[in-house]
C-alpha positions, 0 to 999 in steps of 0.5 A: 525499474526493478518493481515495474519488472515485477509487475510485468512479470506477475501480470504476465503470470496470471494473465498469460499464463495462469488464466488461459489454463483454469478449467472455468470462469469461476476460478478467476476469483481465485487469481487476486486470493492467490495474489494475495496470498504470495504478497501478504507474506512477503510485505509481511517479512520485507515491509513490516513498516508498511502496515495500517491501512492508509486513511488512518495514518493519512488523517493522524499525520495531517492532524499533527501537522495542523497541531504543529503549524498551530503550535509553531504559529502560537510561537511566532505570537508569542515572540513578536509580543 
C-alpha cells in the first residue's frame, strides 16, 4: 500500500506538477535523469541487496537449479541401485 502511494505521489510530482512548469518540450528528457538521480542513491543506501541487473542473476539461479535437480536426481539413481 505504502509503495503504491509512492508512486502515486512521485507521478503526481512530475507529471502534474514538475512537467506543466518547464519552459519547452526538451526538458522532458530530463524528468527520468532527475528520477534517476533521487532513486539511485536511495536503493543505493536502503537496498544495497538490490543491485545486478537482473537477467545475469536470473540465469545463475536457474543454472543452480538445473545443477541441484540433476544432483539430487543423481542421488535418487544412486540410492535406488
Amino acid at each position: 500500500m505504502a509503495f503504491r502511494k509512492l508512486v502515486e505521489l512521485s507521478h503526481d510530482f512530475f507529471f502534474g506538477f514538475l512537467l506543466p512548469h518547464l519552459p519547452n518540450s526538451y526538458f522532458v528528457v530530463l524528468l527520468p535523469i532527475l528520477g534517476g538521480l533521487i532513486v539511485g542513491p536511495l536503493i543505493y543506501k536502503l537496498a544495497p541487496e538490490a543491485k545486478g541487473d537482473g537477467i545475469s542473476h536470473i540465469m545463475i539461479a536457474l543454472q543452480m537449479k538445473m545443477t541441484l535437480e540433476g544432483w539430487q536426481w543423481w542421488k535418487k539413481t544412486m540410492r535406488r541401485s
